[in-house]
C-alpha positions as CSV (number, residue, x, y, z in Angstrom):
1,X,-49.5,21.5,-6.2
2,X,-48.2,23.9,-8.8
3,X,-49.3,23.3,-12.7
4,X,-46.6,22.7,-15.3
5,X,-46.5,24.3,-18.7
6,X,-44.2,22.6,-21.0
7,X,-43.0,24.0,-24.7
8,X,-44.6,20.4,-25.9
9,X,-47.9,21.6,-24.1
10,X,-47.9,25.2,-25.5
11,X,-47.4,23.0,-29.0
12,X,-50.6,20.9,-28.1
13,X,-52.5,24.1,-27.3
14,X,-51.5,26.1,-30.7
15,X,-52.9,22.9,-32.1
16,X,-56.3,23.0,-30.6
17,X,-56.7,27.1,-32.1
18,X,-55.9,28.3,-28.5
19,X,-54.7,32.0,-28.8
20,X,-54.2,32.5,-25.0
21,X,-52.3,30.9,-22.1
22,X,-53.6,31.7,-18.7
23,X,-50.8,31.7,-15.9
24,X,-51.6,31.8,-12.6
25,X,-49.6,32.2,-9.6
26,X,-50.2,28.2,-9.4
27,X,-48.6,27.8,-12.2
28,X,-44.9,27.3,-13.8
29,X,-44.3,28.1,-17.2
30,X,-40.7,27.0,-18.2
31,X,-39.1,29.5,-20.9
32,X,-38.9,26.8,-23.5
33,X,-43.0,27.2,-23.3
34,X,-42.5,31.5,-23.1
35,X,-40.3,31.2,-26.4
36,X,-42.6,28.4,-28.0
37,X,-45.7,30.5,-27.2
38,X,-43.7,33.7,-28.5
39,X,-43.1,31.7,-31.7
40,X,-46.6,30.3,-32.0
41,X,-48.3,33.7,-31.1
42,X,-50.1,32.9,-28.6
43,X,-50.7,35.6,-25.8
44,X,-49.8,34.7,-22.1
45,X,-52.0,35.8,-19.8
46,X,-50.1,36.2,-16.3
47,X,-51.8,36.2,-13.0
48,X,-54.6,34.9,-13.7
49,X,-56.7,31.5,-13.6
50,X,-58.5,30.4,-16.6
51,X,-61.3,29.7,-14.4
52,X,-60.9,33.1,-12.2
53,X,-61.0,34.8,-16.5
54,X,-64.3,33.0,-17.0
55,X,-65.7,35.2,-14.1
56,X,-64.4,38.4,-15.3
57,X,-63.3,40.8,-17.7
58,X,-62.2,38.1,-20.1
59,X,-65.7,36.7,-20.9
60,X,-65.6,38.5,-23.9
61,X,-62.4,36.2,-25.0
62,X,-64.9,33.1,-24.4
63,X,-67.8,34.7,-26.4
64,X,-65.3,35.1,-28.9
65,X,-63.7,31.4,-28.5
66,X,-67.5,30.3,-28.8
67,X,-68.7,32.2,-31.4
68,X,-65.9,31.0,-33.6
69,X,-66.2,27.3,-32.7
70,X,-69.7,27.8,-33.7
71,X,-68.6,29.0,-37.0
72,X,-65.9,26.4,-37.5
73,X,-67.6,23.3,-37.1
74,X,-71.5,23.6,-36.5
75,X,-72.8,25.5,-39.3
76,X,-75.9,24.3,-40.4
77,X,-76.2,22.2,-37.6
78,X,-78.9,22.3,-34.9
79,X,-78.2,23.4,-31.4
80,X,-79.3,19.9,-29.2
81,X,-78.0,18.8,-25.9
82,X,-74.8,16.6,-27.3
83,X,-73.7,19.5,-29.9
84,X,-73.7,22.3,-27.0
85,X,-71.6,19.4,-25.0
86,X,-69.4,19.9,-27.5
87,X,-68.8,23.5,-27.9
88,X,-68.2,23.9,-24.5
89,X,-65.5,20.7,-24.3
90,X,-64.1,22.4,-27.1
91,X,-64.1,26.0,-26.0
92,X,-62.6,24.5,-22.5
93,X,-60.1,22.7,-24.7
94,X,-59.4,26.1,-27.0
95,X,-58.7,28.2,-23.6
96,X,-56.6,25.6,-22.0
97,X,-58.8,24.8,-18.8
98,X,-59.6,21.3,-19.2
Protein backbone atom coordinates (compact mmCIF):
# COMPACT_ATOMS: atom_id res chain seq x y z
CA UNK A 1 0.00 0.00 0.00
CA UNK A 2 1.39 3.30 -0.99
CA UNK A 3 2.10 6.09 1.88
CA UNK A 4 0.22 9.41 1.73
CA UNK A 5 1.82 12.82 2.30
CA UNK A 6 -0.64 15.39 2.93
CA UNK A 7 0.14 19.54 3.10
CA UNK A 8 -1.54 19.07 6.83
CA UNK A 9 1.30 16.31 7.39
CA UNK A 10 4.16 18.36 5.96
CA UNK A 11 2.62 21.09 8.56
CA UNK A 12 2.86 18.46 11.41
CA UNK A 13 6.44 17.65 10.45
CA UNK A 14 7.76 21.47 10.21
CA UNK A 15 6.27 21.45 13.66
CA UNK A 16 8.32 18.65 15.08
CA UNK A 17 11.90 20.63 13.64
CA UNK A 18 11.92 18.09 10.65
CA UNK A 19 14.05 19.73 7.88
CA UNK A 20 13.70 16.69 5.40
CA UNK A 21 10.92 14.70 3.81
CA UNK A 22 11.92 11.30 2.55
CA UNK A 23 9.87 10.08 -0.63
CA UNK A 24 10.08 6.85 -1.64
CA UNK A 25 8.80 5.19 -4.61
CA UNK A 26 6.04 3.93 -2.04
CA UNK A 27 5.01 7.02 -1.45
CA UNK A 28 2.58 9.89 -2.84
CA UNK A 29 3.20 13.28 -2.04
CA UNK A 30 0.27 15.52 -3.33
CA UNK A 31 1.56 19.09 -4.57
CA UNK A 32 -0.42 20.86 -1.84
CA UNK A 33 2.51 18.99 0.52
CA UNK A 34 5.44 19.89 -2.44
CA UNK A 35 4.28 23.73 -2.14
CA UNK A 36 3.67 23.56 1.74
CA UNK A 37 7.15 21.89 2.20
CA UNK A 38 8.55 24.59 -0.38
CA UNK A 39 7.04 27.22 1.86
CA UNK A 40 8.17 25.69 5.16
CA UNK A 41 11.65 24.90 3.80
CA UNK A 42 11.89 21.72 4.22
CA UNK A 43 14.01 19.65 1.74
CA UNK A 44 12.30 16.56 -0.06
CA UNK A 45 14.28 13.87 -0.43
CA UNK A 46 13.00 11.76 -3.54
CA UNK A 47 13.68 8.09 -3.94
CA UNK A 48 14.50 7.15 -1.05
CA UNK A 49 13.07 5.47 2.28
CA UNK A 50 13.70 7.03 5.55
CA UNK A 51 14.70 3.73 6.75
CA UNK A 52 16.79 2.69 3.45
CA UNK A 53 18.66 6.84 4.51
CA UNK A 54 19.37 5.40 7.92
CA UNK A 55 21.62 2.70 6.16
CA UNK A 56 23.45 5.00 4.00
CA UNK A 57 24.94 8.11 3.01
CA UNK A 58 22.48 10.10 5.02
CA UNK A 59 23.60 8.94 8.54
CA UNK A 60 25.31 12.06 8.79
CA UNK A 61 21.63 13.93 8.61
CA UNK A 62 20.72 11.63 11.78
CA UNK A 63 23.98 12.45 13.63
CA UNK A 64 23.04 15.77 12.96
CA UNK A 65 19.17 15.37 13.99
CA UNK A 66 20.70 13.67 17.23
CA UNK A 67 23.21 15.82 18.12
CA UNK A 68 20.82 18.74 17.98
CA UNK A 69 18.01 17.05 20.03
CA UNK A 70 20.67 16.52 22.51
CA UNK A 71 21.33 20.16 22.61
CA UNK A 72 17.71 21.14 22.63
CA UNK A 73 16.29 19.40 25.38
CA UNK A 74 18.85 17.23 27.45
CA UNK A 75 21.50 19.53 28.50
CA UNK A 76 22.56 18.87 31.76
CA UNK A 77 20.87 15.85 31.86
CA UNK A 78 22.23 12.36 32.28
CA UNK A 79 22.26 9.79 29.48
CA UNK A 80 19.97 6.64 31.31
CA UNK A 81 17.91 4.14 29.49
CA UNK A 82 14.38 6.20 29.42
CA UNK A 83 16.29 9.61 28.22
CA UNK A 84 18.08 7.66 25.16
CA UNK A 85 14.32 6.29 24.57
CA UNK A 86 13.62 9.53 24.05
CA UNK A 87 16.10 10.90 21.69
CA UNK A 88 15.63 8.29 19.49
CA UNK A 89 11.47 8.63 19.48
CA UNK A 90 12.26 12.06 18.89
CA UNK A 91 14.93 11.83 16.20
CA UNK A 92 12.39 9.14 14.52
CA UNK A 93 9.68 11.79 14.97
CA UNK A 94 12.13 14.80 13.59
CA UNK A 95 13.02 12.59 10.24
CA UNK A 96 9.51 11.56 9.67
CA UNK A 97 9.81 7.61 10.07
CA UNK A 98 7.67 6.90 12.83
Amino acid sequence: MKELITAEMVREMAAKSLKQIFVSSNTIMTHAARDQAAELGLEVVEGVSAASASEGKDLKGIRDAVVQCLKDEFKDQPLNEETVRTIVKRVIDRLGCG
